[in-house]
C-alpha positions in Angstrom: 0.0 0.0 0.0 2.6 2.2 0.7 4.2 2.0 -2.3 1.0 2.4 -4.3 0.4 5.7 -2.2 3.8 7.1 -3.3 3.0 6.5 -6.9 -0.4 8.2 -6.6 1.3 10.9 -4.6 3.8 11.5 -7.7 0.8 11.2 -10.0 -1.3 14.0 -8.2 2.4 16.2 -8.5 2.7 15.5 -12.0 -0.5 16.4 -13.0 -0.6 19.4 -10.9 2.1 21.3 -12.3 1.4 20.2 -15.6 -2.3 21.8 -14.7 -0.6 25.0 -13.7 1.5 25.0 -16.5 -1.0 24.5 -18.7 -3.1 27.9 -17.1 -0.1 30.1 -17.9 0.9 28.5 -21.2 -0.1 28.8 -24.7 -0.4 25.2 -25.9 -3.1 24.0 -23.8 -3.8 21.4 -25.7 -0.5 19.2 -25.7 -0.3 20.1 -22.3 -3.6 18.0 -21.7 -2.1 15.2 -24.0 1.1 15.1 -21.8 -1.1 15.1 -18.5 -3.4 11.9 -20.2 -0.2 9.8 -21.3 1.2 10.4 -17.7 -2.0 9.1 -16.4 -1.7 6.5 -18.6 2.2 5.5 -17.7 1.8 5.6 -14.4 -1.7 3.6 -14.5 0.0 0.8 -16.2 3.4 1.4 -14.0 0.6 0.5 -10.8 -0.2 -2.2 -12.2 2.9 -3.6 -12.6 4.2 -2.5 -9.2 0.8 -4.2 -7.9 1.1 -7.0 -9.2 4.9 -7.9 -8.3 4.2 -7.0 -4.4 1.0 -9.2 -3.7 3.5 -11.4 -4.3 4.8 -11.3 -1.1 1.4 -10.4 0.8 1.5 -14.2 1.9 -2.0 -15.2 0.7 -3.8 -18.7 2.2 -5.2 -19.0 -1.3 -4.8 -18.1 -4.8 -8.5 -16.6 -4.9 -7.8 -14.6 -2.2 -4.2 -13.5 -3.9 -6.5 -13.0 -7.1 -8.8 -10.4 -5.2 -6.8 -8.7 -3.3 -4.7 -8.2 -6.6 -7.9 -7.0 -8.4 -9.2 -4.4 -5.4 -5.6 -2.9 -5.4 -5.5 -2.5 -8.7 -9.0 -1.3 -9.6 -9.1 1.2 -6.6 -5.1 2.8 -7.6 -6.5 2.5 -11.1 -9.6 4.6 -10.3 -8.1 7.1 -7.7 -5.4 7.6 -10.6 -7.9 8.0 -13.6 -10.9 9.8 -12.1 -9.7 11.3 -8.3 -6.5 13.0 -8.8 -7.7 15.0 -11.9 -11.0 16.2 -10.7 -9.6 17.1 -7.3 -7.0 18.6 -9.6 -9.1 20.8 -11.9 -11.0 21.5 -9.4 -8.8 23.4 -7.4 -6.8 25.1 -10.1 -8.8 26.3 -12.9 -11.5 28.6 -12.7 -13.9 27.2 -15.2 -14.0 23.2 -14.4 -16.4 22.4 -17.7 -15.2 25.2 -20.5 -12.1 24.5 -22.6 -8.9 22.7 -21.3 -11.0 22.1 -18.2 -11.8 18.6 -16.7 -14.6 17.9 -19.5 -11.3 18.1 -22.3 -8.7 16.5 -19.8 -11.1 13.5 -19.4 -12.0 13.4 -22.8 -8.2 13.4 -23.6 -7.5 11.2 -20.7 -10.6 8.3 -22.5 -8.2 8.9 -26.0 -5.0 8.3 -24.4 -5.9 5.4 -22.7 -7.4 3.8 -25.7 -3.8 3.7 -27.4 -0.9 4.4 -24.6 -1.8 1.4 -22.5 -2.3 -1.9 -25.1 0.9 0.0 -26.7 2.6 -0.3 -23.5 1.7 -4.1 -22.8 3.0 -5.2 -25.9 6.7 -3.3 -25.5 7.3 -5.5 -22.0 10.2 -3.4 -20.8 11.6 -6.2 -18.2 11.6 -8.6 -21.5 13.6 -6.3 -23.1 15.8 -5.6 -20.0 16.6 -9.1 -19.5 17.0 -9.8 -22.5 19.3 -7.4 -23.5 21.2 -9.0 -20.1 21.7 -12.3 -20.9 23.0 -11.1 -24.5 25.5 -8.8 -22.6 26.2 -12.1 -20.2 26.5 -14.0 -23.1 29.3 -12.2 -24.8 32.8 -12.9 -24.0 34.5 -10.3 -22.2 37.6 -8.8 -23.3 40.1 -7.8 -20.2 43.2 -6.3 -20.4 45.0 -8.5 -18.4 44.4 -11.6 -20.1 46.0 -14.7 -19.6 
């Protein structure tokens, strides 16, 4: 949980100064694309990061490691996706509904979320991590002092 709270915490950051940014700049709009893919990022970063520490929750049953996984991640999910920006717009700009408010950042946020996160399960960074260390493993090394 705690780790999950830290995430959110960084979320809520992001997307605040991106939100005042976005009331003092000029290009409101990519500004409410960069706050949806962050939302996105970090939804499917949750996940992950869910996912790997119920792990270690010490379940009595599978089911019960199922759920617990499912309420973590559906709550962090939906604090992420609905909480933090409303809370968000709602505090910082002046007109919640009108343009660049939380109507457009949700609307942005649905758009995003249709493309950012299947795109990000299929690259599966740790695959590529790992991979790219066992081909690094697998090379011979060349030392200096060689015998």
């Amino acid at each position: 949980y705690t780790v999950t709270f830290i995430l959110l915490g960084v979320s809520f950051a992001i997307v605040y100064g991106l939100s005042k940014a976005q009331q003092s700049n000029s290009q409101n709009q990519i500004l409410s694309l960069v706050i949806s893919i962050t939302i996105s990022v970090i939804n499917v970063i949750l996940a992950q990061v869910i996912r790997r520490l119920s792990i270690y929750e010490m379940e009595y049953t599978f089911t019960k490691y199922q759920t617990s996984l499912a309420l973590k991640s559906i709550f962090a999910g939906l604090i992420n996706s609905i909480l933090i920006p409303v809370i968000v717009n709602y505090y910082i700009k002046e007109d919640v509904y009108g343009q660049n408010g939380l109507a457009s950042d949700v609307f942005m946020l649905g758009l995003t979320n249709s493309f950012v996160a299947p795109i990000l399960k299929l690259i599966d960074i740790s695959y590529i991590i790992n991979r790219l260390l066992k081909y690094l493993s697998s090379k011979p090394s060349k030392h200096l002092f060689y015998s």
